[in-house]
KEPA-231972 format. One line per 2 residues: their letters; for each residue x, y, z of N, C-alpha, C, CB. Coordinates in pm, whole numbers. Atoms other than C-alpha are relative to their C-alpha. Glycine has a CB too. Layout:
% residues N
A> X:Y:Z:X:Y:Z:X:Y:Z:X:Y:Z | ... $
//
This chain:
% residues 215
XX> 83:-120:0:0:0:0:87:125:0:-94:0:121 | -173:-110:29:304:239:-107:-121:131:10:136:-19:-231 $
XX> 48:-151:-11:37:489:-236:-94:44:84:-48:45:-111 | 56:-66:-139:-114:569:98:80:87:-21:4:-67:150 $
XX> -104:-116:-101:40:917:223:-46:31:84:46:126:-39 | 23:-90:-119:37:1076:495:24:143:-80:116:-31:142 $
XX> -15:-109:115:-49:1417:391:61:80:195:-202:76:-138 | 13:-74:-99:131:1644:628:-26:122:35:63:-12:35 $
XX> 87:-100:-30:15:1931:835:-162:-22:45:9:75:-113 | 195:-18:-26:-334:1821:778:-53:-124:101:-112:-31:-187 $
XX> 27:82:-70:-334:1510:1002:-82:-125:-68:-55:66:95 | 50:104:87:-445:1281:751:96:-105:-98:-86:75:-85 $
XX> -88:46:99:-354:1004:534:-139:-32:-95:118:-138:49 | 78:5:129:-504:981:197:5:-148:-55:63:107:-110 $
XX> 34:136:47:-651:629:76:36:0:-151:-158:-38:26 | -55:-20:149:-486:658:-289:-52:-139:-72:189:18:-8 $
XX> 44:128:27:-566:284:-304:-153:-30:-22:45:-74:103 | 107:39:-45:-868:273:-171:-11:-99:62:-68:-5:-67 $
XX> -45:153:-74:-780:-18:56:-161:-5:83:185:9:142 | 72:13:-83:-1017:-138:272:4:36:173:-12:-103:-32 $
XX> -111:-30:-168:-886:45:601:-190:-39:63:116:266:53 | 129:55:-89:-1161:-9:897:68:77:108:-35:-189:29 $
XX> -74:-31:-116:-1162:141:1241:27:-96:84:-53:87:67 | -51:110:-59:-982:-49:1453:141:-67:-75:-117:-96:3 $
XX> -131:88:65:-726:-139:1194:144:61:63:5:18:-192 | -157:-35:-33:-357:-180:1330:73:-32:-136:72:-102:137 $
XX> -78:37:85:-120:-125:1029:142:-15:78:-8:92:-116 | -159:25:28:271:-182:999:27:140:-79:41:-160:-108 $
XX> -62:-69:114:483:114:813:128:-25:49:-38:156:-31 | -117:70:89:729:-30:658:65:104:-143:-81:-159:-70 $
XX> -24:-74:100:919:251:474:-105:77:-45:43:-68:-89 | 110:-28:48:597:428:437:-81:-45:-67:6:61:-34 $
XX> 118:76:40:424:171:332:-133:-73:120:74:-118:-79 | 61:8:-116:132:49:547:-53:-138:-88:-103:137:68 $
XX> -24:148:-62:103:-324:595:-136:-3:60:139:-25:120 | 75:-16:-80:-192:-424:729:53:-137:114:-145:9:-72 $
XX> -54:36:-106:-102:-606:1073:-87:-106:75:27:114:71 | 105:89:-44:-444:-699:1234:-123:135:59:73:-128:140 $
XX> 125:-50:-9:-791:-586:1336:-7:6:156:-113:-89:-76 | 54:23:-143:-861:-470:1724:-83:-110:54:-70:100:28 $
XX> 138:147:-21:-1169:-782:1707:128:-118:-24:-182:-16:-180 | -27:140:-5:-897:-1022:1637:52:-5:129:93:-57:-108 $
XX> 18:55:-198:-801:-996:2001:-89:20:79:85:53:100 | 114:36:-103:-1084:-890:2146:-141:-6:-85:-9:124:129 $
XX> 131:44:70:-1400:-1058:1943:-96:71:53:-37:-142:10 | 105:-43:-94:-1638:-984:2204:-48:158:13:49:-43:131 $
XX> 22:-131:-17:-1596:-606:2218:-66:65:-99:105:58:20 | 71:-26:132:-1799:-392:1976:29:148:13:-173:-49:-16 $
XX> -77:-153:-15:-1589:-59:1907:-123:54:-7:122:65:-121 | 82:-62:12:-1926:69:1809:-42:66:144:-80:-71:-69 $
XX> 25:-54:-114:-1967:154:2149:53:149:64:37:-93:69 | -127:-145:-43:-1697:392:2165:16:97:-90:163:-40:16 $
XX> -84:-75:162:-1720:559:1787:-127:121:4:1:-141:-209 | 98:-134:4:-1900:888:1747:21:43:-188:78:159:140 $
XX> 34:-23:142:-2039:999:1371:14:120:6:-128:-42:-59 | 26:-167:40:-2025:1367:1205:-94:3:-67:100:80:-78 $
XX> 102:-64:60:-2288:1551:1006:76:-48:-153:-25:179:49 | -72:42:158:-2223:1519:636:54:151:-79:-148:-87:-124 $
XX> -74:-140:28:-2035:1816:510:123:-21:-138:91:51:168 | -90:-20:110:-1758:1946:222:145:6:56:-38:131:-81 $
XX> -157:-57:-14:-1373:1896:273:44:93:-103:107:-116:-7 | -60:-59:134:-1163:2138:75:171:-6:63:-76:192:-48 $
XX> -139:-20:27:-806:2131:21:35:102:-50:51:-80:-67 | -37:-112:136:-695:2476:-131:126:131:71:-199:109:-61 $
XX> -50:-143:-40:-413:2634:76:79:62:-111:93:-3:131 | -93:-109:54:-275:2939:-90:129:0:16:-27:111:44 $
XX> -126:-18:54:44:2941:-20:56:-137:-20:87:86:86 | -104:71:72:159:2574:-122:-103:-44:-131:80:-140:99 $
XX> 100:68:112:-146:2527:-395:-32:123:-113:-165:-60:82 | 121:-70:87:-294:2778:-689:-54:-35:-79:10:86:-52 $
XX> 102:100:133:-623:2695:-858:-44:116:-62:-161:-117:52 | 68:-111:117:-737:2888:-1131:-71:-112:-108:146:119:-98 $
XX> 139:71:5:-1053:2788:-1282:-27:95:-199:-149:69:193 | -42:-66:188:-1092:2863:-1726:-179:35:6:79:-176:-186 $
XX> 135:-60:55:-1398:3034:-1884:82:175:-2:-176:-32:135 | -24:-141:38:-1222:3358:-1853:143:53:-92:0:70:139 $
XX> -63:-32:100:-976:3618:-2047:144:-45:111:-35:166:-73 | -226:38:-9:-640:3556:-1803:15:-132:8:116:59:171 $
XX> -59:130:1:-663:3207:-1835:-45:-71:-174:-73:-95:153 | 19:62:131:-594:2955:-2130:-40:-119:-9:99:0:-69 $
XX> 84:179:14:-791:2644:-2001:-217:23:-43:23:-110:255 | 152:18:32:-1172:2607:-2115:-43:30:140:-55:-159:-63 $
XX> 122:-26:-102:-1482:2658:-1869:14:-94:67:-144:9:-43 | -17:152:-102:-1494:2296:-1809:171:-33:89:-23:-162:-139 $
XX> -142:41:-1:-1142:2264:-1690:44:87:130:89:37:-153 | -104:-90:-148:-905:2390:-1344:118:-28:-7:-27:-40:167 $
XX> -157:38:27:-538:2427:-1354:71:27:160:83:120:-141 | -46:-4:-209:-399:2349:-970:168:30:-33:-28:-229:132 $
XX> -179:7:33:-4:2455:-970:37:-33:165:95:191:-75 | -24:60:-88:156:2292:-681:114:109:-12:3:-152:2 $
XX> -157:-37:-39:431:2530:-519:94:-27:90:13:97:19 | -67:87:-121:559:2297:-239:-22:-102:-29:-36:12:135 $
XX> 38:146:40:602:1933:-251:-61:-12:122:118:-118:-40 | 99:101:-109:410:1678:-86:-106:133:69:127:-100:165 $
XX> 127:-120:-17:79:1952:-138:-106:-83:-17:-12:137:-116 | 145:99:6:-267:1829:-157:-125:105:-38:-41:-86:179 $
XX> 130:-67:44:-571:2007:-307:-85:-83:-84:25:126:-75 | 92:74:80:-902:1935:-434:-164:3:127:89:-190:-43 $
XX> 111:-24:-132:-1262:1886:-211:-61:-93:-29:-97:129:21 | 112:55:-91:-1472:1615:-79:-123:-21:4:-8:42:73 $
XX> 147:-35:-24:-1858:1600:-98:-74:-91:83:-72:8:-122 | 126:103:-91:-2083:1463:187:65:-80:60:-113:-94:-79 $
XX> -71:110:-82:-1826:1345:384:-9:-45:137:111:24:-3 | 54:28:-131:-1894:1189:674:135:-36:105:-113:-133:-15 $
XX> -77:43:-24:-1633:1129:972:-51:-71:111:89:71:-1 | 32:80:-117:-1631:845:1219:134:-10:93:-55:-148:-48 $
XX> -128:14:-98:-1397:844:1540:-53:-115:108:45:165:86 | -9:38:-91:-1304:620:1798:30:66:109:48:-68:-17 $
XX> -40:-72:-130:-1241:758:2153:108:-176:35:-184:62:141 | -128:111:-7:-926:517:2246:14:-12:175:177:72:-91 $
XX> 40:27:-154:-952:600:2638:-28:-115:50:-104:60:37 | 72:125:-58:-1181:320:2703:31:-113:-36:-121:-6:-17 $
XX> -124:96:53:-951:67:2522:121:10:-9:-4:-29:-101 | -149:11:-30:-630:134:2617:78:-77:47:32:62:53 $
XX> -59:111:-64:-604:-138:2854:23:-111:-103:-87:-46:116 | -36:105:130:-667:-360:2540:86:61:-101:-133:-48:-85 $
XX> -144:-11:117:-431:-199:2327:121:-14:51:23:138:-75 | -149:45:-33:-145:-182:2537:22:-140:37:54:78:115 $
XX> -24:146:-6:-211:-598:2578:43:-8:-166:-151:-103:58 | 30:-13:67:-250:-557:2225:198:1:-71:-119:96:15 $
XX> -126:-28:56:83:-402:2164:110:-76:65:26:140:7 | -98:80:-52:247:-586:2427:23:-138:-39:-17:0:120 $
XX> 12:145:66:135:-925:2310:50:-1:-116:-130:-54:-17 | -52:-35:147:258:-817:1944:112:27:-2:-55:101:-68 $
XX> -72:-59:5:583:-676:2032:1:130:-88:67:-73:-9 | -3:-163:53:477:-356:1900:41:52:48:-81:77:-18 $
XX> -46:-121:-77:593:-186:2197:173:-9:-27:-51:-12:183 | -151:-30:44:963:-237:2065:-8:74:-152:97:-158:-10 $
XX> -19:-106:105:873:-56:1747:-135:83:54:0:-62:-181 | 49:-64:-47:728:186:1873:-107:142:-143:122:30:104 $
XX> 51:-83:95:674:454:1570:-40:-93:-134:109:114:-28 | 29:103:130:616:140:1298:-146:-27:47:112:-163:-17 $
XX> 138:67:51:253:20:1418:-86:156:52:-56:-188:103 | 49:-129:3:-15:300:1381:-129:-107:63:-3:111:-164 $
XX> 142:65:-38:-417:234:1495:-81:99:-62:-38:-21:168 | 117:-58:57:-698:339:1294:-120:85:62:-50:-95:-48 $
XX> 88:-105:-93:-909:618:1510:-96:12:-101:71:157:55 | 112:-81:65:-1091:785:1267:-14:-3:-169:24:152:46 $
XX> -3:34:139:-1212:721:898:-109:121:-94:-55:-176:-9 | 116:-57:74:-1389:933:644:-85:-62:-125:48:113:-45 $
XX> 69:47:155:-1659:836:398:-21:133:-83:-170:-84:16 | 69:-88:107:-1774:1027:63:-102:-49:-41:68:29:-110 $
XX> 68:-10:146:-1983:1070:-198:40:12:-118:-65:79:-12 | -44:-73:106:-1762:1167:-437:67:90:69:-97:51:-91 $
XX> -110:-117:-17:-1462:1381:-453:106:-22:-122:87:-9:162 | -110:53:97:-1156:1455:-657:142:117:102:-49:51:-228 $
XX> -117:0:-33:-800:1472:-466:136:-48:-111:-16:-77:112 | -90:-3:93:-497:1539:-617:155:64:83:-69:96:-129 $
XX> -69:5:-106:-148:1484:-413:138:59:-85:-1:-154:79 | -143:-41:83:222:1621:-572:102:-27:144:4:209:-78 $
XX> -126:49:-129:547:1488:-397:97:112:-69:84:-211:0 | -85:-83:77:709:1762:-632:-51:148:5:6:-53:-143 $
XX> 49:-116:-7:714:2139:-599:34:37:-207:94:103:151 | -30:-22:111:643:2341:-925:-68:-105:-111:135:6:6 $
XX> 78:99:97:406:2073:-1060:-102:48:-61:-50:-112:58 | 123:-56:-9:103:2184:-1250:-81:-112:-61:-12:141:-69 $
XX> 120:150:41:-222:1955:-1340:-78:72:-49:-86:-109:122 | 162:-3:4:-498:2046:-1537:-70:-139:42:-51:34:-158 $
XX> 145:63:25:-850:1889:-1506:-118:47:-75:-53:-16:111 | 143:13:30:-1160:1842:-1666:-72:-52:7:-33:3:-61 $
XX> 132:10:-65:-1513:1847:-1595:-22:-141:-126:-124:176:-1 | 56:123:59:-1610:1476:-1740:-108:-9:-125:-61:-62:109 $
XX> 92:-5:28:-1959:1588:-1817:29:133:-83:-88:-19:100 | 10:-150:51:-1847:1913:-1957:-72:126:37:-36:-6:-103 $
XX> 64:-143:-27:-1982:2148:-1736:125:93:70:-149:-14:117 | -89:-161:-39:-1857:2482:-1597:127:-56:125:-147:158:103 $
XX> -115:-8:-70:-1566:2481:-1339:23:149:105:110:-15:-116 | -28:-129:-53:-1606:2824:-1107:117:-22:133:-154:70:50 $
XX> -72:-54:-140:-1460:2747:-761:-8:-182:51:-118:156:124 | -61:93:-55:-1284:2469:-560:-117:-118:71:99:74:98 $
XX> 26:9:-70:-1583:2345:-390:-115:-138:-139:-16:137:100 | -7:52:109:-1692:2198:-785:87:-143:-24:42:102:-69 $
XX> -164:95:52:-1390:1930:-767:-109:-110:73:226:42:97 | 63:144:-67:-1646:1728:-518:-46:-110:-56:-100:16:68 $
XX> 138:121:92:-1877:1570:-758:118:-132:-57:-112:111:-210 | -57:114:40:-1570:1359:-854:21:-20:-164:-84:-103:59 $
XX> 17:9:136:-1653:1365:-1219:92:102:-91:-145:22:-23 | -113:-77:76:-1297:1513:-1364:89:-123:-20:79:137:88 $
XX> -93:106:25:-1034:1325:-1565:129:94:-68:-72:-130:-107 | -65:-25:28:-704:1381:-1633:46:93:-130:16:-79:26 $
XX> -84:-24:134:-531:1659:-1915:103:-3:-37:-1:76:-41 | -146:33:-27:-216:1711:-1835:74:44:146:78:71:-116 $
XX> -147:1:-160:73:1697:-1550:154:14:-31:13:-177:96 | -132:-50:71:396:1851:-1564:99:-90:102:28:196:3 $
XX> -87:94:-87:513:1586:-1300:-100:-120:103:98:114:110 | 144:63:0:415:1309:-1142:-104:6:141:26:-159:-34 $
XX> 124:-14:-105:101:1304:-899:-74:-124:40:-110:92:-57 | 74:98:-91:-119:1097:-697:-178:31:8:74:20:163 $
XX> 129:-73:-22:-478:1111:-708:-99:-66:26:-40:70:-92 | 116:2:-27:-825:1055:-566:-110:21:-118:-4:85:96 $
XX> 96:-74:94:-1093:1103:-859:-114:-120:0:72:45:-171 | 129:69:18:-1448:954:-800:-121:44:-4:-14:-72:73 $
XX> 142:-52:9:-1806:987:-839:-88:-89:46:-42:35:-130 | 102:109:-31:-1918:696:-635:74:14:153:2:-175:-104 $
XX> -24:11:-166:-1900:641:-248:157:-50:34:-117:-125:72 | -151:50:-43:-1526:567:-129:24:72:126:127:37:-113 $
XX> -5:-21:-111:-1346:615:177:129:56:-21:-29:-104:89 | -99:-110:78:-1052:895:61:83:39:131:-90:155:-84 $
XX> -122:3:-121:-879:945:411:-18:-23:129:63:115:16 | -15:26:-196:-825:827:817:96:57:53:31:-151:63 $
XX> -99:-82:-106:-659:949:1084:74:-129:31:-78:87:154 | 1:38:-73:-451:754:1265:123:-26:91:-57:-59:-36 $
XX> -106:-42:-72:-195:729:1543:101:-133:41:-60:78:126 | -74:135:-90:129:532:1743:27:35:98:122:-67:-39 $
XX> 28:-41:-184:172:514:2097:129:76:20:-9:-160:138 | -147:-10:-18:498:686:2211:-5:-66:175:68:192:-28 $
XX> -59:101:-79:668:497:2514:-85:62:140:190:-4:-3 | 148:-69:-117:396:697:2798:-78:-37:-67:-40:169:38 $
XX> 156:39:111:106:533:2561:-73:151:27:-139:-174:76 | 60:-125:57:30:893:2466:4:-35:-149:85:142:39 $
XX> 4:20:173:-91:895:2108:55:119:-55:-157:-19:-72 | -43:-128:77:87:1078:1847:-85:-30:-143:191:17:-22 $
XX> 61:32:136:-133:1149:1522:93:6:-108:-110:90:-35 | -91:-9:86:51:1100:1202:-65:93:-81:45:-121:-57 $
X> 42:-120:68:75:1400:980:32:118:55:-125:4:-18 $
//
């Protein structure tokens, strides 16, 4: 699962795969790759995280900071991309823009299972790698979105609108329905128009089983 990232700053890692992450999942990173390891239920069956997980409202992510991202959006005279179409220029590596629609987030509260994770980690020898196994807290669903990741500064990407409609403002990229024109380097990307699960949180213990989030 290489193209997982961790996007940093934003406390997220981006599902590039689309893997099947779950809450509760303990990965492995391995070189920044994430391994999957095992499931909180395979040691304790009986427990039902649902107990402990709290839902959000359904709402819009956006990705669009200004100073490592600029989107400019065509139909007008200073630009030379069409209506349908957005040209993102990446001016920092490892940047991330793009937005989200109807995303929903689910968290665990980890408090009330701690005693089972630190068996968890102790029984595993996780607690000798300490920054290698992470735990799955918090997951987001969509509706649709279109993410778009650069490990390179100075990259630029168009897109276009699928269906051929207009393109005004960042908040447009959700519906998912954009495909590739061109890339001046290479990129990573998110682009759907059907339900997927586009990024989780999630953390490793440091040696006080305080959690650190990655990102």
């Amino acid at each position: 699962m290489k193209m997982n990232k961790i996007l940093l700053g934003h406390k997220f890692v981006a599902n590039f795969l689309d893997s099947p992450v779950q809450l509760g999942m303990i990965y492995r990173m391995d070189d920044k790759q994430f391994i999957p390891a095992l499931h909180f239920n395979d040691s304790f069956s009986d427990m039902n995280l649902d107990k402990w997980t709290n839902s959000g409202t359904k709402g819009m992510i956006k990705f669009s900071e200004s100073t490592n991202v600029n989107i400019s959006f065509g139909g007008s005279a200073s630009t030379s991309i069409g209506k349908s179409e957005v040209k993102i220029k990446f001016i920092k590596k490892h940047s991330v823009a793009g937005a989200i629609q109807d995303a929903i987030i689910r968290s665990i509260r980890y408090q009330p299972i701690i005693e089972q994770l630190k068996k968890i980690w102790t029984d595993n020898d996780f607690i000798n790698f300490p920054k290698n196994y992470i735990f799955v807290f918090e997951i987001v669903t969509a509706a649709s979105g279109t993410l778009i990741y650069s490990e390179e500064a100075n990259n630029e990407v168009v897109l276009k609108h699928s269906l051929e409609g207009p393109v005004s403002k960042i908040a447009d990229l959700g519906s998912g329905n954009f495909e590739y024109v061109s890339n001046s380097k290479r990129t990573l990307e998110i682009i759907r128009n059907v339900a997927h699960k586009p990024l989780f949180k999630a953390f490793y213990f440091r040696k006080n089983w305080q959690p650190e989030i990655l990102g």
